[in-house]
N, C-alpha and C positions, 0 to 999 in steps of 0.2 A: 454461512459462517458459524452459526450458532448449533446449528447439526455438527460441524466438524470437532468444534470445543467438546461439546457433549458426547460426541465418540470419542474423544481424548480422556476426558474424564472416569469415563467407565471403564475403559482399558487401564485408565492407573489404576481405579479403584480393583478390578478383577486382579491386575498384578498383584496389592500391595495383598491380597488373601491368599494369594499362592503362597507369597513367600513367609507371611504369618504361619501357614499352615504347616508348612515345611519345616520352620523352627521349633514349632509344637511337635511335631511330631523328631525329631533332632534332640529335643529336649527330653522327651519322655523314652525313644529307641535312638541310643547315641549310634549306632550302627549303622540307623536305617530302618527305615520296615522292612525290608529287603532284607536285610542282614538276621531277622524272628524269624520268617516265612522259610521254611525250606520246606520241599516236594520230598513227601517218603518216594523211595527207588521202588522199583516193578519189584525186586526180590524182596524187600520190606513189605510192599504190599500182599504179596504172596504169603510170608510168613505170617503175618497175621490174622490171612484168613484161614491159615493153618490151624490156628490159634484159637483163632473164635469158632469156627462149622462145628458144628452138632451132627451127630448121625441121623442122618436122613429118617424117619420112621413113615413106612407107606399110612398106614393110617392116620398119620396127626397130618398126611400132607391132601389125603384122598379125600377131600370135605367140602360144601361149597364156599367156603370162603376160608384160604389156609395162611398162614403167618408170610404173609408176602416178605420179600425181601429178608426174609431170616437167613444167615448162613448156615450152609449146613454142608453135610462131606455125604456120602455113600459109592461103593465098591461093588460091582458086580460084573455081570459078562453082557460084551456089545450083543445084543441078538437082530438087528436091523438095521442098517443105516439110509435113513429116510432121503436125506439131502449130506452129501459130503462137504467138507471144507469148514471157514470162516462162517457163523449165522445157520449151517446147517443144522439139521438133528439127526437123534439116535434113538433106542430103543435101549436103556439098560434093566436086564433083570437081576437084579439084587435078592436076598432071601427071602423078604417079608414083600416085594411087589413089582412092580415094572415101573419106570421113570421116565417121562420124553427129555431129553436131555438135549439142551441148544446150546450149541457150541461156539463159546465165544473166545479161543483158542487158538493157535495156528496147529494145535495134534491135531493130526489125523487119526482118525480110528477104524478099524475095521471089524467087521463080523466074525461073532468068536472070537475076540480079546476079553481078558479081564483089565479093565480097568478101575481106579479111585478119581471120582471127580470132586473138586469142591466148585459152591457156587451157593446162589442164592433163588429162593424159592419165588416163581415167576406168576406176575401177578392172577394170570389165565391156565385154566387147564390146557392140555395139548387136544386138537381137533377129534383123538381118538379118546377122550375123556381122562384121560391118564395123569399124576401130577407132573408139572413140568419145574424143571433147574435150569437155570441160566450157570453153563458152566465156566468157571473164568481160569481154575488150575484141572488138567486130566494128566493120569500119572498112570502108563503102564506098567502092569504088573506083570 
């Protein structure tokens, strides 16, 4: 009988914080949390990495330890395509170097296109020592 009170007990007590907290926050976001939070859109997101990449420079990326995760853009011609599709890679040569370029995209690309990717500089070199971009916009030219 005394187990059952004292699961009663705690159950109000757990309620009576819910609905505290609920008010707190009602109080301070009359809308809701729900109603501050919005999801920027894939085109929102896109635009801004527009925004932010930097031009790729083979040297600042060819190093052993290169500014991971920096955004960055670079343009050049497909010269391989290692693995096709989604997670695949490529071979882009640009002016100043060669890039392995992993494609996290649904473009497809092929040998001999010019393309513009934007993406971010990927923790590891590629297995051929080359810098590697996690591309997340590729834009034929």
């Amino acid at each position: 009988m005394k187990r059952w009170f004292l699961a009663i007990v705690v159950i109000g007590m757990l309620n009576a914080c819910s609905s505290e907290e609920e008010e707190l926050v009602q109080g301070v976001f009359p809308g809701g949390a729900s109603a501050i939070i919005e999801e920027p859109s894939e085109e929102e997101l896109a635009e801004l990495m527009r925004e932010e990449a930097e031009p790729a420079l083979f040297t600042e990326l060819n190093v052993d330890q290169p500014p991971v995760e920096k955004k960055v853009t670079v343009t050049g011609q497909v010269i391989q395509v290692t693995e096709p599709g989604i997670m695949g890679t490529f071979s882009l040569e640009a002016d100043d170097g060669t890039f392995t370029i992993i494609n996290s995209t649904k473009t497809e690309v092929e040998e001999g296109s010019t393309v513009t990717i934007y993406g971010v500089v990927a923790v590891e070199k590629a297995a051929d020592g080359t810098p590697a971009i996690n591309a997340v916009i590729i834009v034929r030219i």
